[in-house]
C-alpha positions as CSV (number, residue, x, y, z in Angstrom):
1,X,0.0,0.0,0.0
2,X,1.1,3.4,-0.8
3,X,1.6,5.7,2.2
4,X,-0.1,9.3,2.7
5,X,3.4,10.8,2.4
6,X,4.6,9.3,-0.9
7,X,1.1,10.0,-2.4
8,X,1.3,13.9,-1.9
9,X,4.8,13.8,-3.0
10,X,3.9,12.4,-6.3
11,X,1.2,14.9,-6.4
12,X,3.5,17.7,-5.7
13,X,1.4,18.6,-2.4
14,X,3.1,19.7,1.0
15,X,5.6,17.2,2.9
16,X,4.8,17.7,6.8
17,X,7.4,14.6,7.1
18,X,10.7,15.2,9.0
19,X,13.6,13.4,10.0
20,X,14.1,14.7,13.5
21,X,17.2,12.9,14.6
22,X,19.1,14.2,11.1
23,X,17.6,17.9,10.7
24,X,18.1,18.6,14.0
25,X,21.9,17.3,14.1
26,X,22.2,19.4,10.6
27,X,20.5,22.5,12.6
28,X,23.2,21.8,14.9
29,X,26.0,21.9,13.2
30,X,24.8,25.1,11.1
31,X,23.8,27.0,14.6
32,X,27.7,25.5,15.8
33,X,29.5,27.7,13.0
34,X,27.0,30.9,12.8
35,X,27.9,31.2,16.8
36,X,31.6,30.7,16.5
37,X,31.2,33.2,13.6
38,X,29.8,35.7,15.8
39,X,32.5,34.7,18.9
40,X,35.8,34.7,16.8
41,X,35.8,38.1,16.3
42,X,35.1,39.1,20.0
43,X,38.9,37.7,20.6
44,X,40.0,40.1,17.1
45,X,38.7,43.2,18.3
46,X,41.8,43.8,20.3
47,X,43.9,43.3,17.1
48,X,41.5,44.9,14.7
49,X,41.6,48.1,17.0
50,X,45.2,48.1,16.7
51,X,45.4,47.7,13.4
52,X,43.3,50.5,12.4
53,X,44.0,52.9,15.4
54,X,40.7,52.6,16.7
55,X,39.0,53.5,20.3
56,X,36.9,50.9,22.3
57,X,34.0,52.2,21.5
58,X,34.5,52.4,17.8
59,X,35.7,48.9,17.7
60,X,32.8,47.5,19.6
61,X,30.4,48.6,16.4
62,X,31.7,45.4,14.7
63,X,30.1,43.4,17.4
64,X,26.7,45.9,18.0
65,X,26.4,46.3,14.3
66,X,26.9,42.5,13.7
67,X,23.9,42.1,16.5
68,X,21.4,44.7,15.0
69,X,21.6,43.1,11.7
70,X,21.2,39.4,13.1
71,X,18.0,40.4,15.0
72,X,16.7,42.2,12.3
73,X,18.3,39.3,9.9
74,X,16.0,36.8,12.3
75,X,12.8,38.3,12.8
76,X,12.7,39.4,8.6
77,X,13.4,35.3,7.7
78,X,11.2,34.3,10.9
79,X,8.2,36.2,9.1
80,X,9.1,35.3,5.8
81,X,8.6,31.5,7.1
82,X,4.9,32.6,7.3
83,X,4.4,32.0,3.2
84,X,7.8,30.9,1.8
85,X,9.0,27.8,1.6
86,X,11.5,27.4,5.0
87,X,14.0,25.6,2.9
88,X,14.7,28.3,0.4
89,X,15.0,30.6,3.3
90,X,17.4,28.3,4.6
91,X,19.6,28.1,1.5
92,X,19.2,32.2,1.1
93,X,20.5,32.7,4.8
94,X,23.4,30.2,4.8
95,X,24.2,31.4,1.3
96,X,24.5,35.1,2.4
97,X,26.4,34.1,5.2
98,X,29.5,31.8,3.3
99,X,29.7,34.4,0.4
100,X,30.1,37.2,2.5
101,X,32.9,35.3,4.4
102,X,34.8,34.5,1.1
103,X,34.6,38.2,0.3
104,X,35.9,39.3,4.1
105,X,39.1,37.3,3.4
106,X,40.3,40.5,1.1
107,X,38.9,43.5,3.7
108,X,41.8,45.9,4.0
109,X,39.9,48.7,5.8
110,X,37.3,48.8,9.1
111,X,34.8,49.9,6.6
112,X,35.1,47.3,4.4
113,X,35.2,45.1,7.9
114,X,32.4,46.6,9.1
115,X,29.9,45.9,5.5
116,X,31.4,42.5,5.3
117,X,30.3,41.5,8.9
118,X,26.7,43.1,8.4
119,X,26.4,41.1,5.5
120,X,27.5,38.0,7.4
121,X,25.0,39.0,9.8
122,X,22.2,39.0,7.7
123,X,22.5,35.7,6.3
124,X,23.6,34.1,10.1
125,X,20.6,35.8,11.9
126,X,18.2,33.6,10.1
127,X,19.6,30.2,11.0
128,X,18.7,30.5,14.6
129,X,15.2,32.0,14.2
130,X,14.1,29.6,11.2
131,X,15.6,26.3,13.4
132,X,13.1,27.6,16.3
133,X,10.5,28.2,14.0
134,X,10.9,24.5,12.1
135,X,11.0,22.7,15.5
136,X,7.9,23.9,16.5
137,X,6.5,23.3,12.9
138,X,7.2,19.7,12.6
139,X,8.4,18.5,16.4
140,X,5.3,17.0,18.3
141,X,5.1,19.3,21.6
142,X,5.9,15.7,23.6
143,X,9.4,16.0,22.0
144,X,10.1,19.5,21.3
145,X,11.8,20.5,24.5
146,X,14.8,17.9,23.9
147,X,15.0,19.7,19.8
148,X,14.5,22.8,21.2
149,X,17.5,22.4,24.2
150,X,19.6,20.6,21.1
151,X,19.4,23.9,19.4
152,X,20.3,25.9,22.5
153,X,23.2,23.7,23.5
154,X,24.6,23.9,19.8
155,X,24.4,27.9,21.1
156,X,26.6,27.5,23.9
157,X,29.0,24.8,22.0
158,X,29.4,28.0,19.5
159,X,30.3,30.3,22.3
160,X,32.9,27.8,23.5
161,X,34.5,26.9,20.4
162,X,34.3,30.7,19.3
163,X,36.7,32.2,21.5
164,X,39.0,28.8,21.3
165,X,39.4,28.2,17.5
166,X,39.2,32.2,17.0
167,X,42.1,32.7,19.6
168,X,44.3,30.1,17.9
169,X,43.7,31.8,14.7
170,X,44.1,35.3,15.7
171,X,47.0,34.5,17.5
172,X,49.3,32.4,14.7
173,X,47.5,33.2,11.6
174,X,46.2,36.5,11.6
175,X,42.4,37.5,12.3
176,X,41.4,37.6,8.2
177,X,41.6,33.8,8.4
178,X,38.7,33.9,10.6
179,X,36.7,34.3,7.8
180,X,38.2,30.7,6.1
181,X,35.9,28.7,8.9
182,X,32.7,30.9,8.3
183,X,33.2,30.0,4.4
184,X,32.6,26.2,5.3
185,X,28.8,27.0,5.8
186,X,28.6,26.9,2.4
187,X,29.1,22.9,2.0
188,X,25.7,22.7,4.1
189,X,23.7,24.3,1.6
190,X,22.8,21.0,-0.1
191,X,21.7,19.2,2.9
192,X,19.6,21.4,3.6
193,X,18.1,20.9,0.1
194,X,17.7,17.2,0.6
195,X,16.6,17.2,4.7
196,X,14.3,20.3,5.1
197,X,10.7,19.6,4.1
198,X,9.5,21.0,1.0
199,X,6.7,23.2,1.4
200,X,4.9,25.2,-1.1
201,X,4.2,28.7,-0.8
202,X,1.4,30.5,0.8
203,X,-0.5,33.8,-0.1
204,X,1.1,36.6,1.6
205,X,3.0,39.9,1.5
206,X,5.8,41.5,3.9
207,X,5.8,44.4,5.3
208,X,8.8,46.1,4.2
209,X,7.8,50.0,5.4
210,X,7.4,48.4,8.7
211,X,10.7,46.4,8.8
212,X,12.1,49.1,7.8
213,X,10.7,51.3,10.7
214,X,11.8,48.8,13.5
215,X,15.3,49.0,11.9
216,X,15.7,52.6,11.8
217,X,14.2,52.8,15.1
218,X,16.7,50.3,17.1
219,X,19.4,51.2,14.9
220,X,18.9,55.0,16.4
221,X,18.9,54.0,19.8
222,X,22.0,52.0,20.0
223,X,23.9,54.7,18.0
224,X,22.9,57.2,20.7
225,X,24.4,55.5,23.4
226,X,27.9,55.1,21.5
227,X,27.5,58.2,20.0
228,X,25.2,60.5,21.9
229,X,23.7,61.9,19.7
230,X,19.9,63.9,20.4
231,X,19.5,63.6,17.2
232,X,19.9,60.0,16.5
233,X,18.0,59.4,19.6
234,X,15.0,61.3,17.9
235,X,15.0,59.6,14.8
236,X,15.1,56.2,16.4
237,X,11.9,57.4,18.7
238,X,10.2,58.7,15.7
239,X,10.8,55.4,13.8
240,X,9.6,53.1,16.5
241,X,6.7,55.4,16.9
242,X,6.0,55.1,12.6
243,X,6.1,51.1,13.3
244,X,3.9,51.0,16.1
245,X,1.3,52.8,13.8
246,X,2.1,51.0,11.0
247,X,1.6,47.7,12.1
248,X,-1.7,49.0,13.4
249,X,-3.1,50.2,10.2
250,X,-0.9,47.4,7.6
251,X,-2.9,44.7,6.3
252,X,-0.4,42.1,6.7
253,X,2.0,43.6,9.5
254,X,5.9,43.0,10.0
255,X,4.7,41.7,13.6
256,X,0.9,41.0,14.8
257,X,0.3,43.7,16.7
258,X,-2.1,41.2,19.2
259,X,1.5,39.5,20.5
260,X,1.6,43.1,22.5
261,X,-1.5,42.7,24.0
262,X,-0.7,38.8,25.1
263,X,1.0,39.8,28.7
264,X,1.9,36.5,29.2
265,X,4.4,36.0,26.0
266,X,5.4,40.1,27.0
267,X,6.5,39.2,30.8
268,X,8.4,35.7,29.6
269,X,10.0,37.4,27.0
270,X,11.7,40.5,29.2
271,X,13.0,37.3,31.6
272,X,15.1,36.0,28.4
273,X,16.2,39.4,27.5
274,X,17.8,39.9,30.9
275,X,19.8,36.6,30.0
276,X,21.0,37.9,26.7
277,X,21.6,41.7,27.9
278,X,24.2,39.6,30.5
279,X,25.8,36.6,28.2
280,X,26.3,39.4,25.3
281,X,27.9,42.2,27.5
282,X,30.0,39.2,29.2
283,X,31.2,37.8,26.0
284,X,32.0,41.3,24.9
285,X,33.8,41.6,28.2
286,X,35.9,39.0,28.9
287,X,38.2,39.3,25.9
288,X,39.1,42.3,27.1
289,X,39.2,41.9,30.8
290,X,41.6,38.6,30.3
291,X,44.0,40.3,27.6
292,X,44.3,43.9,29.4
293,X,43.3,43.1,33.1
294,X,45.6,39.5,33.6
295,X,47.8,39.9,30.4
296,X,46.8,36.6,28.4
297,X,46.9,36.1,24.9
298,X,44.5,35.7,22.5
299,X,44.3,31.7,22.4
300,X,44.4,31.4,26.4
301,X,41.1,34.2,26.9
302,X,39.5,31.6,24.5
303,X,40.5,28.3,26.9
304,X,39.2,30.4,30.0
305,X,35.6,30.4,28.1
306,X,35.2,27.7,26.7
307,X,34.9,25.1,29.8
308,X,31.7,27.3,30.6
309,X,30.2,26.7,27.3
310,X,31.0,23.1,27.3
311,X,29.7,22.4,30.3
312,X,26.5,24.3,29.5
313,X,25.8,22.4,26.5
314,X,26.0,18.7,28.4
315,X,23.5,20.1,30.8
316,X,20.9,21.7,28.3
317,X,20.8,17.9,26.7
318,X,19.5,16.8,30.4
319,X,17.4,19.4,30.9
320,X,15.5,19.0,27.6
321,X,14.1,15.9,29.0
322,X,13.0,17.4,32.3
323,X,11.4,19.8,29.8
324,X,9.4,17.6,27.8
325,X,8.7,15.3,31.2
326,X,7.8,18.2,33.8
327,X,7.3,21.4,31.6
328,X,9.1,24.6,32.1
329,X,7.8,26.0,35.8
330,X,10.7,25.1,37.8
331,X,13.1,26.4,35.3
332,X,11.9,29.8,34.7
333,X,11.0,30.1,38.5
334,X,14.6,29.6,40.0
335,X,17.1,29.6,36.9
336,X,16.9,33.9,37.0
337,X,18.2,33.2,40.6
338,X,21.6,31.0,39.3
339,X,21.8,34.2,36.4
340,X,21.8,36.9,39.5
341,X,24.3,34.8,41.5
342,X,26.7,34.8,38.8
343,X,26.6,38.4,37.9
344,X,26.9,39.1,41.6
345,X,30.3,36.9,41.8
346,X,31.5,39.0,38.3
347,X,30.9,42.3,40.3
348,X,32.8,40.6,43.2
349,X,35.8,38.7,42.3
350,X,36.4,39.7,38.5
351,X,39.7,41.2,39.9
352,X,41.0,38.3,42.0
353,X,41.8,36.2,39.3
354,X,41.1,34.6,35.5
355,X,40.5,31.4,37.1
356,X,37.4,32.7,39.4
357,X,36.2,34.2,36.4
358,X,36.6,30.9,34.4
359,X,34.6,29.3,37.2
360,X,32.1,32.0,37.1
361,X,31.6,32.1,33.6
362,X,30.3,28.7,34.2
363,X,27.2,29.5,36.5
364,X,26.5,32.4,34.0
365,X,26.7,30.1,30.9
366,X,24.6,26.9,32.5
367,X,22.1,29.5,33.4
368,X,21.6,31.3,30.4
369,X,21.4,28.3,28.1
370,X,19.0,26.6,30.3
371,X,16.9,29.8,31.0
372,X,17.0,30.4,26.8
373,X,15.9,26.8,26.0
374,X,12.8,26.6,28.4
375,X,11.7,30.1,27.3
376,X,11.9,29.5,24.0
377,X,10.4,25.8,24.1
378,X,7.4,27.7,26.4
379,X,6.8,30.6,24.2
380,X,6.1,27.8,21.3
381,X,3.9,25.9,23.7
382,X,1.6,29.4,24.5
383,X,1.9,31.3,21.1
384,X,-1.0,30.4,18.6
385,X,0.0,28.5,15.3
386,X,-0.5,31.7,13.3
387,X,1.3,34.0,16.1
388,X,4.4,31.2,15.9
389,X,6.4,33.4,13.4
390,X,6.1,36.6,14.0
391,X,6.1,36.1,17.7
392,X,9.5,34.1,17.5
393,X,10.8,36.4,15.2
394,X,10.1,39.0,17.4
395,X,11.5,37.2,20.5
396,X,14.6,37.1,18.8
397,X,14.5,40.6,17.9
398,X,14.4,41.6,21.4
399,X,17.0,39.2,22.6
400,X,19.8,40.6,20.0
401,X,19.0,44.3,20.6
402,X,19.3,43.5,23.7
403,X,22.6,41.5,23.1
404,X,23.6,44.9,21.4
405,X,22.4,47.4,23.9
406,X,24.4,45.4,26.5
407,X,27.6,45.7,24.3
408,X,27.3,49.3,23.5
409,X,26.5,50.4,27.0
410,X,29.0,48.3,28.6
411,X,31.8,50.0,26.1
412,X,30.5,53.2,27.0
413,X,30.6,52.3,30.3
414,X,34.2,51.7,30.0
415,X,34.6,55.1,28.2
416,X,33.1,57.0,31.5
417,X,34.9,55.2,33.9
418,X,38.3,55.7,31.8
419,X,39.6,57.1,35.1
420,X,39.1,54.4,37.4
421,X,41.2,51.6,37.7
422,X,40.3,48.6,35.2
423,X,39.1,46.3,38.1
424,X,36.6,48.7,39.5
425,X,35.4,49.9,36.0
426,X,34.6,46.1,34.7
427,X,32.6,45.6,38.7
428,X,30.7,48.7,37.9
429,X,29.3,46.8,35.4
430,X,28.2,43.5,36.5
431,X,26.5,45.9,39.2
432,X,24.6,47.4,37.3
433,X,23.7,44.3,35.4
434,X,22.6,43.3,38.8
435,X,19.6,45.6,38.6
436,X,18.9,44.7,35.4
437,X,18.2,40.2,36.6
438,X,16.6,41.6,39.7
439,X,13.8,42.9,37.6
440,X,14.0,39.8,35.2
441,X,13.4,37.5,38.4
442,X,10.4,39.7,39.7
443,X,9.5,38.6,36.1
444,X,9.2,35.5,36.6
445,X,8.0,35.3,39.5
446,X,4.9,37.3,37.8
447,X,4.3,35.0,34.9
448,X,5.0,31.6,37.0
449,X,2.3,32.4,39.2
450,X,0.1,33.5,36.5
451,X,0.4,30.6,33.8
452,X,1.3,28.0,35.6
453,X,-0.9,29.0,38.8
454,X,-4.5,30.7,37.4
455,X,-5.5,31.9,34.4
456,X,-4.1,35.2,32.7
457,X,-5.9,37.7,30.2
458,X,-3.8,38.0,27.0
């Protein structure tokens, strides 16, 4: 007898048929090499600053940049995913990405740097969002939290591997070869043509005005804080205030305006943006703090990482289980504290030595890799089918702009506290990001007791 699935594939219908154990290995990988992408060059930018006589602040726009474009990159391919076929996006985002890398090997200015990495950006930002969004597409919920923590521990094996392979090469070979290991995305592109279901395309237009609002708009307000500029500031306000009416009044809106009214998916999604406004202004930190502060090179800052990654990535694989077995309560309700105890130990001991900060590092990464995976893996669980998307998408909008902001304000921080000895400039910092997972964990506190507890009014 001739099964369902072969029978619309003669016909030329839909395939809703996966391999899960292979795609999500493939995903994986992909998600492996679009991190490291992003974490090599955190161990370059001493080297690239140096090489083009440029201040920290400056230098830090190859990371925020990087991170604007990625969450723009990720919520554009996550609503894209709404009526064209995930696969081509695929091939379009890991395309973008490898070309772009080829190119970078011949950059010979911080302008030319600069484009190169956007571009990289734009291609690596959708790999992430459209994994999330396939998962919850074609993963029954009874599995999804083991994909989904498989996706979020390829994330942390990134930012280990990053800052190791990318030391190594900065230090012997010079920081353009970075750009050799990006380039070998480009050999995934055909499985990705054979694995990914084929789906065909669906009525439906994008918004470009009001992607193009939300750009200009976030875009403004992270140039003000490196730059201080009023007038930056003003255009981003004015921008974010042209998207808000936009998506009001647009037929088929860059984001459903109803994910602002659901206060559920609003209150989860400012507990995961804590996480990433930490782990990004970290990773932007600790380069920098192991190099200048405790004299290491480039390869050693990268070993001091990387345990913290590792380990985080064998505990997300048990901790999909207890997903997918208990839900996500106990997770969300007492990971934010593990998240506050490690930023509390940065602000304490960053100056006593790299080793307490290698140890540290590990709290900080365990927690944000578990906290990410159960957010995410809820936020599928609570989002309508039609909200999945754009909600997502949006998700990981707010997680990379706030990756960014956390970056630019933390080098500006450095820029106002030039004064002060390094030590007490870098503890400054984590205090303040103290504030900052305080409010995350009053948070969760909120929404635990609301959607786990009694019922709340989207």
């Amino acid at each position: 007898m001739i099964s369902e699935t072969t029978i619309n594939s003669i016909k030329g219908k839909e395939t809703r048929v996966m391999n899960e154990g292979v795609v999500t290995l493939l995903l994986g990988i992909s998600i492996v090499l679009v991190i490291m992408n992003t974490m090599m060059f955190n161990l370059a930018l001493p080297d690239v600053a140096a090489a083009y006589q440029l201040t920290a602040s400056t230098t830090s726009w190859i990371v925020t940049s990087y991170s604007i474009v990625f969450a723009i990159s990720s919520i554009t391919y996550s609503r894209l995913a709404d009526f064209i076929p995930i696969r081509r996006l695929f091939k379009i985002g890991i395309l973008s990405l490898s070309l772009a890398a080829i190119i970078g090997l011949f950059s010979n200015s911080f302008i030319m740097l600069l484009i190169i990495r956007i571009f990289q950006a734009s291609g690596a930002g959708s790999i992430p969002a459209l994994s999330l969004i396939l998962i919850s597409r074609y993963v029954p919920i009874e599995r999804r939290g083991k994909a989904m923590a498989m996706i979020l521990s390829s994330v942390s094996l990134g930012l280990g591997l990053g800052p190791v392979i990318g030391g190594a090469i900065v230090e012997y070979l010079g920081w353009h070869i970075l750009f050799v290991v990006t380039s070998i995305t480009i050999l995934l592109v055909p499985f990705f043509a054979i694995l990914i279901p084929k789906e065909n395309p669906k009525k439906g237009s994008f918004d470009v005005l009001g992607a193009l609002f939300i750009g200009v708009g976030n875009t403004g307000l992270l140039l003000f804080l490196t730059n201080h500029s009023w007038i930056l500031l003003g255009a981003g306000l004015i921008a974010l205030f042209l998207f808000i009416v936009r998506i009001r009044s647009a037929k088929e809106p860059f984001v459903l305006p109803s994910l602002f009214q659901n206060r559920k998916y609003l209150i989860l999604g400012a507990v995961g943006i804590a996480a990433y406004i930490c782990s990004f202004s970290t990773l932007f930190l600790m380069p920098q703090i192991l190099v200048k502060q405790y004299s290491l090179s480039a390869i050693q800052a990268g070993l001091v990482i990387f345990p913290g990654s590792f380990l985080a990535m064998l505990v997300s694989q048990k901790v999909g289980r207890i997903i997918d077995s208990k839900g996500n309560s106990s997770i969300i309700r007492y990971i934010p504290f593990l998240l506050l105890t490690s930023v509390i130990l940065f602000a304490l001991f960053e100056g006593v030595s790299f080793l307490a900060i290698m140890f540290i590092y590990m709290l900080m990464s365990i927690s944000f890799t578990v906290l990410s995976s159960s957010i995410s893996n809820e936020m599928s669980r609570l989002l309508l089918p039609a909200q999945i998307g754009s909600g997502l998408g949006l998700f990981q909008l707010l997680q990379f702009f706030s990756g960014a902001f956390g970056v630019a304000i933390s080098a500006s921080a450095l820029s106002w506290q030039k004064n002060l000895p390094l030590a007490h400039a870098y503890s400054n910092i984590y205090w303040g990001q103290t504030i900052i997972v305080i409010l995350s964990i009053g948070c969760a506190m909120i929404y635990v007791r609301s959607a786990f507890h009694k019922p709340m009014t989207s």
